[in-house]
C-alpha positions in Angstrom: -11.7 3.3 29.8 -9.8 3.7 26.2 -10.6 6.1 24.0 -9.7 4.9 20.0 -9.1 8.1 17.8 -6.5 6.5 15.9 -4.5 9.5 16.5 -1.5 9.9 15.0 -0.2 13.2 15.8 3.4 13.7 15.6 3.9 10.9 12.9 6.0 10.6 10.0 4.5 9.1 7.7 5.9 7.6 3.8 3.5 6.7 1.2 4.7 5.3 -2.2 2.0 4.5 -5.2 0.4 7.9 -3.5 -0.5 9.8 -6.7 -4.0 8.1 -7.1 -6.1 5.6 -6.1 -6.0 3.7 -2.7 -2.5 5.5 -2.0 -3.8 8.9 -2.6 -6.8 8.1 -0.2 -4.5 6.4 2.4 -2.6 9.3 2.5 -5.6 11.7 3.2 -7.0 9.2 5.8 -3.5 9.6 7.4 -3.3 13.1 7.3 -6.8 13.9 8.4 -5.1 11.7 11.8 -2.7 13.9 12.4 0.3 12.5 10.8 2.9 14.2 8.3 2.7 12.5 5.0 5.3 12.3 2.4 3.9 11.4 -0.6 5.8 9.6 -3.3 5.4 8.4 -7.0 7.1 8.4 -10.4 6.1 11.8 -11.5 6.3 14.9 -9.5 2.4 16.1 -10.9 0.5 13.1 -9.3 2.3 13.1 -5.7 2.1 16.2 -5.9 -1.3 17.1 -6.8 -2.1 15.1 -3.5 0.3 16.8 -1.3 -1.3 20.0 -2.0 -5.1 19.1 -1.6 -3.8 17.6 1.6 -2.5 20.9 2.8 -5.8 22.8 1.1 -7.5 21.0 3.7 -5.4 21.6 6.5 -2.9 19.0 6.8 0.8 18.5 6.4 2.3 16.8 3.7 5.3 17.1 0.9 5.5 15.0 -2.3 8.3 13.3 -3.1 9.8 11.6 -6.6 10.1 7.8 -6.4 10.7 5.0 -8.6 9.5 2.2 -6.0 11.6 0.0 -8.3 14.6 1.4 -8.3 17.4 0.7 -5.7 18.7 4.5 -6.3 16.0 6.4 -5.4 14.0 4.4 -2.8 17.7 4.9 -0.8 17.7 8.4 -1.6 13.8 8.3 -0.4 14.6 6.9 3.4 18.1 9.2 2.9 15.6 12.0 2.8 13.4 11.4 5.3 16.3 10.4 7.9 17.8 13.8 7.1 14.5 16.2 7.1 12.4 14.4 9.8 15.4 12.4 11.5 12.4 9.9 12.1 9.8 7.0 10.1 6.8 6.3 12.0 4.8 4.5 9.3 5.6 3.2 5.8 2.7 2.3 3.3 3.6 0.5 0.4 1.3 0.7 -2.0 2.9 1.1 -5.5 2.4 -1.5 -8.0 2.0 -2.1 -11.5 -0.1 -5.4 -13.9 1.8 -4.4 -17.3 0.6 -8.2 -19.0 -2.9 -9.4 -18.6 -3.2 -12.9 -20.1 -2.3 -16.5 -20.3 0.6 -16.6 -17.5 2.7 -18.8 -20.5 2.4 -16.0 -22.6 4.3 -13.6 -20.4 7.0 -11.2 -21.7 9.9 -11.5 -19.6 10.3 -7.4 -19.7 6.4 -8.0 -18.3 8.3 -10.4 -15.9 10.8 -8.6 -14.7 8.8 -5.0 -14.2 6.1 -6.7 -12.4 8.2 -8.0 -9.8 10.6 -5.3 -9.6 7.6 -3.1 -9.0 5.4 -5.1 -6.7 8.0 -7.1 -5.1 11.7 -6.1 -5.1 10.5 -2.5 -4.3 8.5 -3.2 -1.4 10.7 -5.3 0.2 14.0 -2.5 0.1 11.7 0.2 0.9 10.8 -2.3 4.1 14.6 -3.3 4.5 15.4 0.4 4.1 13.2 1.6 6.3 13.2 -1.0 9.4 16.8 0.0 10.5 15.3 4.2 10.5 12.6 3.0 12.6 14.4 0.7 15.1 16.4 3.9 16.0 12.7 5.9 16.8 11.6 3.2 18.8 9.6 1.6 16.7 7.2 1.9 14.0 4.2 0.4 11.7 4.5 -0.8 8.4 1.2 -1.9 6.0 2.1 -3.9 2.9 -0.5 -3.5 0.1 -1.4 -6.7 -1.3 -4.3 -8.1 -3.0 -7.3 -11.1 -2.9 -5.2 -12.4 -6.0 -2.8 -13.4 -3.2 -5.1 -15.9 -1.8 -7.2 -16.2 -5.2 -5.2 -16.0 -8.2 -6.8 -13.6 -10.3 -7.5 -15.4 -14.1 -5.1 -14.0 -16.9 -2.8 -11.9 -13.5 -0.6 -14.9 -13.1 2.9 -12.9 -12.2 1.1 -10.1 -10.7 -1.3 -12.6 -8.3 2.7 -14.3 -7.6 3.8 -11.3 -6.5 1.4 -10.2 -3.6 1.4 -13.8 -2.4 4.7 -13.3 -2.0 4.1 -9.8 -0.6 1.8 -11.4 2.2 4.6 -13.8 3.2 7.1 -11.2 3.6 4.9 -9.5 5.8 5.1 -12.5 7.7 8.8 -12.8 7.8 9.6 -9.0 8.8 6.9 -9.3 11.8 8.7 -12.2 13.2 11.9 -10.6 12.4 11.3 -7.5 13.9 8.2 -7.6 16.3 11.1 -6.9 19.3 11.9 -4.1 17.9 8.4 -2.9 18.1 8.3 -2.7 14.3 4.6 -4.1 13.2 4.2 -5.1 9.9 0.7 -5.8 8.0 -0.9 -6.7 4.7 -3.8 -4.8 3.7 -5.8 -7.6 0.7 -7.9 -4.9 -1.2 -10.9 -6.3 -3.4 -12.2 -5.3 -6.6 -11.5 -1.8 -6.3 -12.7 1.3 -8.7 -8.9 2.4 -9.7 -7.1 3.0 -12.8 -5.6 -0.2 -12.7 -9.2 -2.0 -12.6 -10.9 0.7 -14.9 -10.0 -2.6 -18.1 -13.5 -4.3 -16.6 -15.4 -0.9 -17.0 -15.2 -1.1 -20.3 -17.5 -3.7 -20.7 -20.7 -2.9 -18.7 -22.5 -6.1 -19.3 -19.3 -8.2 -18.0 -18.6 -6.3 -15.1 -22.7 -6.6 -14.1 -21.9 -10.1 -14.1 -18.6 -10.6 -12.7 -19.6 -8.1 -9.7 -23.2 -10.7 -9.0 -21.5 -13.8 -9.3 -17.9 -13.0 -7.6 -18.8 -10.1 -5.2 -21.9 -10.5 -2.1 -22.0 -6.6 -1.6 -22.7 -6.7 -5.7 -20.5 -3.7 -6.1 -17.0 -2.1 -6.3 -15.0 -0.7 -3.8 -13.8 2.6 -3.6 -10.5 3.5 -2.6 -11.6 5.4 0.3 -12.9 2.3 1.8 -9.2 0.7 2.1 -8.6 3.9 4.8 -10.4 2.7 7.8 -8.2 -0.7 8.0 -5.1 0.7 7.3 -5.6 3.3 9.9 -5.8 0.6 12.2 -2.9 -1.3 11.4 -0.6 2.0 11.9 -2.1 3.3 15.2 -1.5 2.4 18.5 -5.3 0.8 18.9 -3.3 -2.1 17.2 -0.2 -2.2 19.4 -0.3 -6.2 19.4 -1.1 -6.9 15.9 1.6 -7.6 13.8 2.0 -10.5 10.8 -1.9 -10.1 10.1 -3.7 -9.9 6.7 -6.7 -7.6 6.6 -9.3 -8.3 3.8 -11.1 -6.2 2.3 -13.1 -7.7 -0.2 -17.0 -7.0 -0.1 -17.2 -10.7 0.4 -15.1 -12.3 -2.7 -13.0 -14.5 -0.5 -16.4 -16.1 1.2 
């Protein structure tokens, strides 16, 4: 009979957007597994603030500096890991930013252009970057981190809710594409999740008591400590055969 420990001993693992948030969590649900986690962000003092708490608690990680919209250093990234690890066994990308929230009309185009260089070009070239590391391992797991505003557009997150719709198809594509290869590749759709990037609709109590009864059934928030469990599934061998799928996430919101 199979035994599922999600174990993923021996892994190299790559997590951009890990400074905070469902990123940092992922990559101490990752490590507590057995994997070796490189953690990557913008600025050195987030990754590496996680890095270190990682290997506090016994587990092996590195941080990492990484503009995951900038062509540069997301090849230097990959450059890195080929020549340190000579190996990728999972990718998570999880970086992303929502600089504009409003009327979708009233964009910026700098708001434009950062939210898809962000959430879209940089996933996809971390992805394109990484696929050709892995093919030479044998194989490997990649989870894209999307959203519910890819099925649900969020109100006032036009460009942002654009860009992991477009995120989900991708996933998609690079399964088909690459599913030979035994390269997996997933979408993880978070909910409404307690992270900096939500913390807007704390600020108003009375509104999020509201939006929470009539949007979410569980009534509440996530935390980002409850993306871990799915994601652990996506890169372990318990889900050898799943590949192209979309995990929700959601306490319910999509019902």
């Amino acid at each position: 009979m199979s035994r599922f420990d999600f174990n993923l001993s021996g892994k190299i693992a790559f997590v951009n957007g890990a400074s905070r948030g469902i990123g940092a969590a992922i990559a101490h649900g990752l490590s507590q597994r057995g994997a070796h986690v490189i953690c990557a962000s913008r600025k050195l003092d987030g990754c590496g603030a996680v890095a270190d708490a990682i290997k506090a608690d016994g587990g092996s990680a590195e941080a990492l500096v990484c503009h995951a919209g900038h062509m540069d250093e997301i090849d230097a990234a990959i450059k890195h890991v080929r020549k340190a690890h000579g190996k990728l066994d999972i990718l998570i990308n999880n970086a992303a930013t929502n600089p504009f929230f409003g009327p979708g009309v009233d964009t910026p185009e700098g708001a434009f252009d950062k939210t898809i260089e962000v959430n879209l070009k940089g996933p996809f070239f971390f992805c394109a970057r990484a696929i050709p590391l892995m093919r030479e391992g044998g194989g490997g797991a990649i989870v894209n981190v999307a959203s519910i505003n890819a099925v649900e557009p969020g109100l006032y997150q036009a460009v942002y809710s654009m860009t992991k719709a477009a995120i989900v198809n991708m996933s998609k594509a690079l399964a088909k594409e690459n599913a030979r290869d035994n390269i997996r590749v997933n979408a993880l759709l978070p909910g409404f999740t307690d992270t900096k990037m939500t913390s807007v609709f704390k600020q108003d109590e009375d509104n999020l008591k509201a939006m929470l009864d009539q949007q979410v059934p569980m009534n509440r928030m996530a935390q980002p400590d409850e993306m871990v469990g799915a994601v652990l599934y996506l890169v372990s061998d318990e889900a050898a055969y799943t590949t192209g799928a979309q995990i929700v996430v959601d306490g319910g919101y999509l019902l």
